[in-house]
N, C-alpha and C positions, 0 to 999 in steps of 0.2 A: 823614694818616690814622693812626688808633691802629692800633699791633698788638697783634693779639689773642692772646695766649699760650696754650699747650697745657697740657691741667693733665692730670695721669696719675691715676688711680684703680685700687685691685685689685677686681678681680673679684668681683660677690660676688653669686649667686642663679642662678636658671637662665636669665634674661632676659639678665644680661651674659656668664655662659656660650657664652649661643649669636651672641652681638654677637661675642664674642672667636672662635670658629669660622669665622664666615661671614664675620669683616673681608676678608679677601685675595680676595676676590670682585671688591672694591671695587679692590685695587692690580692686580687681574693680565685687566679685565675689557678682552676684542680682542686680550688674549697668546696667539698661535697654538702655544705649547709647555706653556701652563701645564695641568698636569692637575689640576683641582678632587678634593681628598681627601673620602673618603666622609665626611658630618656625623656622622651615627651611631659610626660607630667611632673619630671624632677626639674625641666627648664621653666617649664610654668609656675611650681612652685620658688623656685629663686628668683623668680624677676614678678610675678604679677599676685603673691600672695596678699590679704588685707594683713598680714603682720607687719606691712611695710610702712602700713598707713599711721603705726605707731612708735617706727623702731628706725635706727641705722642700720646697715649690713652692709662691709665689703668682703667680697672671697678672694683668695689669695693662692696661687700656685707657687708651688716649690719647685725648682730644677737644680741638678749640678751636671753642668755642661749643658747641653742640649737634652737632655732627659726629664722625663716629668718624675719628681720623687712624693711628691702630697700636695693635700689641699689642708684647704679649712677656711671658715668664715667668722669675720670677727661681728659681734651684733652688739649693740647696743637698744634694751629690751626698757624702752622710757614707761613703759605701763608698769611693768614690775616695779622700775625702782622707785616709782611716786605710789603704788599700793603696799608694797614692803619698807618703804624712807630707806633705800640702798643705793650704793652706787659704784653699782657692780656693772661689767662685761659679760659674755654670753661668749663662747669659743662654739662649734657646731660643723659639722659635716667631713669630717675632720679622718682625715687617712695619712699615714706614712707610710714607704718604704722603710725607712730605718729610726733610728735613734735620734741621727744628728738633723734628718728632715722634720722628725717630729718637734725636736728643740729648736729649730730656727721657725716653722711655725709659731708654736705656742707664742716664740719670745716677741714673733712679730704681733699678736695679737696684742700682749703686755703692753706693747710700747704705745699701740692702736689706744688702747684703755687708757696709758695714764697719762698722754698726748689732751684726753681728752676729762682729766681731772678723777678717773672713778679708780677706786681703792682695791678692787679686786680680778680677780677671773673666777667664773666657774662653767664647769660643764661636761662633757657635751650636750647641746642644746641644736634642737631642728625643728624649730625656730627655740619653742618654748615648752612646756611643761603641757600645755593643750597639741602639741604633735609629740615628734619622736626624743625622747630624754633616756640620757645615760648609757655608761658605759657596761656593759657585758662583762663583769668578771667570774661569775658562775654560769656552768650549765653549758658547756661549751659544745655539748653531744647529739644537738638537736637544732635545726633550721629557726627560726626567730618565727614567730607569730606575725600573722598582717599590722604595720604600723608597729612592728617594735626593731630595736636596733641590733647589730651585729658586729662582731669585730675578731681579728686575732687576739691571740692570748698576749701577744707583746704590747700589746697598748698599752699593757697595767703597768708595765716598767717604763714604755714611754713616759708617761704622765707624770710617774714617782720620781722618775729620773728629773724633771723636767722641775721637782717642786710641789706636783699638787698631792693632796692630800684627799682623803673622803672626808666630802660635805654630808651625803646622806646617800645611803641606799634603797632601791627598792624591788619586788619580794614581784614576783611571775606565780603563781598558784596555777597546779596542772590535776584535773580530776580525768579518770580515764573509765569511769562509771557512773556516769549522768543518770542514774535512777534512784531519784529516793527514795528512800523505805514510804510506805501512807503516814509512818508516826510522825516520820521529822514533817512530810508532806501539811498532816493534818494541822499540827502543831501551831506551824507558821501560820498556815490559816485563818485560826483561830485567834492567836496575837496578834495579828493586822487588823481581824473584824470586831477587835474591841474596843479596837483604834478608832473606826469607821474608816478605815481603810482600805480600797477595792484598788485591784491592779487589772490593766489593760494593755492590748497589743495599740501599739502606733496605728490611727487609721489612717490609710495612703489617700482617703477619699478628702481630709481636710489634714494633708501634708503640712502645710506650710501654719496653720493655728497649731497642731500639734508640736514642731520645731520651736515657735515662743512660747510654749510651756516647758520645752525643756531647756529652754535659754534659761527662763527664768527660775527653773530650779538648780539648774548647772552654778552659776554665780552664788545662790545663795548655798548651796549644798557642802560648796571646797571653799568660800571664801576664809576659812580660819585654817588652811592646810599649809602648810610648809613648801615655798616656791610656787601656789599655786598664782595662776592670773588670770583674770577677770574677761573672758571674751566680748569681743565687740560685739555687734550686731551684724556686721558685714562678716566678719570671723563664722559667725554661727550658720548665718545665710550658705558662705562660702563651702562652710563645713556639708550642709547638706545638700548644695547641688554638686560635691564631688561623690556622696553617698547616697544619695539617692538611685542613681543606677543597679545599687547591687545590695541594697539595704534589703531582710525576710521580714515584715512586720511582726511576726512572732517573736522576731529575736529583740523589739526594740521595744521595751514596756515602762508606759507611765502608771504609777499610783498618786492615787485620789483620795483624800478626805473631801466628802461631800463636791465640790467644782474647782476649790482648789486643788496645785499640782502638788505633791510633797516628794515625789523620789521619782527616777527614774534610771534605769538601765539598758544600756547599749552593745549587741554584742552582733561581731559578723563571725560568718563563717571563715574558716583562715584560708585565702584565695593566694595568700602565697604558695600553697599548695598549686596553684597553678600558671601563676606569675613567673614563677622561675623557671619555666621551660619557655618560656618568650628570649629570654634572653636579651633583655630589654627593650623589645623591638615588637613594636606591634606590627608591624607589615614586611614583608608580604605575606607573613604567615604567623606571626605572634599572636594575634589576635584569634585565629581557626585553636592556635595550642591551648589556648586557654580556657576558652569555650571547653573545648573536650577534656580537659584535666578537671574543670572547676564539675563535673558531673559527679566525682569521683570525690570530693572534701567530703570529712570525716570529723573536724575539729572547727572548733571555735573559739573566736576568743571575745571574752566581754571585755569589750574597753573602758568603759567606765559605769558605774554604779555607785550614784547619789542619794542620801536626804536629807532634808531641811535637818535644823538640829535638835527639833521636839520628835522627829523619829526616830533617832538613832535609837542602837539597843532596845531593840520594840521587835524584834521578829520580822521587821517588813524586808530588810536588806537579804534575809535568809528567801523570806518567799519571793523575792525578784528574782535571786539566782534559781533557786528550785525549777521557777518557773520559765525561763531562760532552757534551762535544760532540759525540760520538757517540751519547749519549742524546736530545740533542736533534734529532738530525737525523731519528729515527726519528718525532718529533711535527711536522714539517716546518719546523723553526728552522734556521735559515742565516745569523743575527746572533748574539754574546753581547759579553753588558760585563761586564767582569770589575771589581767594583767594591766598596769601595773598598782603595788598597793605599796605606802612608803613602812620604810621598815617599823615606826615608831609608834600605827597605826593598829592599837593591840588590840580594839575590838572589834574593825573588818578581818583582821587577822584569826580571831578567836571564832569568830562566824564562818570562816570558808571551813576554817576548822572541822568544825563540829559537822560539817554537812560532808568528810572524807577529800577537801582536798591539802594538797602538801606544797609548799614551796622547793619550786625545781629549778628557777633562775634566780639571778641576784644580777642589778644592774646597777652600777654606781656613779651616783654626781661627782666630781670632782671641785676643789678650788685651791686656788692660790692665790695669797695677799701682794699687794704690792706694794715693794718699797719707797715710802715719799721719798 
């Protein structure tokens, strides 16, 4: 019997658009953890994101014969490699049926990159290290947190098969007892206020001054982290008029020495919890499921928590989360993931620690060199 080879095509009109959105339908269909991404806002972020305003992106669908077998998108992330001096490729959004789709993907991305002079790949990346990164190779027994990624368990051999190797991992922290004792409570407290340190909830009444204090602590916070990139202005804007609808001010807290910003932390409730009964579709009824399911979240997740680099190890990062968790209890959450943290990262790590939480996922970068 012949076999019938995969032949890769980029993307091109609103027809293959929406083939390349709704593929993973097809890989993930009787997956009891997959939560199907809203279609609407997954065309909107591939065509009108501000990552664009920095980067290349073409998306590419795979078929053999008339069948859809994967996607993926090749980027090229120009911020990164002029803040990192790299010149590297970015692979992203990135599904197989099988083996041999996954390797005529990948290879098309390869040829994407050195077409275009840069010396590696790595990833998966959606867009970048400021949205969804890496692949899922632990923890496989549980739904993905809001904003984290997912995958079968055969990617891992896709990827390996395919040549890449791990770049870096990073660590999902899962506490399922949001109450700290008054010591550890007290404790933080008192290390922050020796700092002159005060922590606050977001106030919704001056939104948008609060948003440029956490621009401005965000950049200087990760600027020495591994992969991390420097958000735009329009990036940050973008960020929170997609978050603004469903942001708790509770859950979103800046700290203060004196009117300076020095730290901040960001955590939503995990709405995937009720995102994936939409089934990607908000109408004519995706929207009513969500509503009624999002009553019923239990868990959260902090997305990110920052500070500058004269607070680190100072107690403050401890009483953000404390305090985070106490925000949440008041909306009746009694789970959060702390997520994600890089695995090399030993003293956020030694801090969730200490406060009872455990690492329960493991999400890994990938890369591969390429041959001049």
């Amino acid at each position: 019997m012949d076999v019938v080879a995969v032949n890769v095509e980029r993307v091109t009109g609103r027809r293959d658009l929406h083939r390349f959105v709704t593929f993973p339908w097809r890989v993930y269909a009787g997956d009891p953890h997959w939560v199907p991404p809203l279609i609407g806002d997954t065309k909107k972020t591939l065509q009108r994101h501000p990552f664009h305003e920095h980067a290349e992106v073409d998306y590419f669908l795979a078929r053999r014969d008339d069948a859809l077998v994967g996607r993926i998108a090749a980027i090229r992330n120009d911020r990164h490699n002029q803040e990192h001096d790299e010149r590297i490729a970015f692979f992203g959004f990135f599904e197989a049926s099988d083996a041999e789709a996954a390797r005529a993907l990948l290879g098309t991305v390869e040829s994407w990159a050195a077409a275009q002079e840069l010396v590696a790949v790595r990833g998966p990346a959606n867009f970048s290290s400021n949205e969804e990164w890496g692949l899922l190779v632990e923890g496989f027994d549980a739904p993905p947190a809001i904003m984290m990624t997912y995958n079968p368990p055969r990617y891992i051999d896709y990827l390996e098969g395919a040549g890449y190797a791990k770049a870096k991992d990073l660590l999902a922290y899962f506490l399922d007892d949001p109450n700290p004792s008054e010591r550890i409570l007290r404790t933080a407290e008192k290390m922050a206020a020796r700092r002159g340190v005060s922590v606050r909830p977001l106030n919704m009444k001056r939104f948008e001054e609060d948003v440029g204090l956490v621009r401005e602590v965000y950049n200087e916070a990760w600027e020495q982290n591994w992969g991390f990139v420097s958000m735009t202005e329009a990036e940050i804007e973008h960020m929170a008029k997609e978050l603004r609808p469903v942001v708790k001010p509770e859950l979103i807290l800046l700290a203060e020495k004196g009117e300076r910003p020095v730290g901040f932390a960001m955590a939503l409730p995990d709405y995937n919890a009720a995102i994936r009964h939409a089934n990607g579709r908000l109408f004519p009824f995706g929207l009513l499921k969500i509503l009624w399911h999002a009553r019923k979240i239990h868990k959260l997740r902090v997305l990110t928590l920052g500070l500058v680099p004269e607070m680190r190890r100072t107690g403050v990062e401890q009483l953000l989360y404390l305090r985070i968790f106490q925000g949440g209890q008041k909306l009746g959450i009694d789970e959060g993931e702390m997520s994600w943290i890089l695995e090399d990262n030993h003293a956020m790590r030694q801090g969730l620690e200490r406060i009872g939480c455990r690492a329960y996922k493991t999400y890994r970068i990938y890369e591969k060199h390429l041959t001049p």
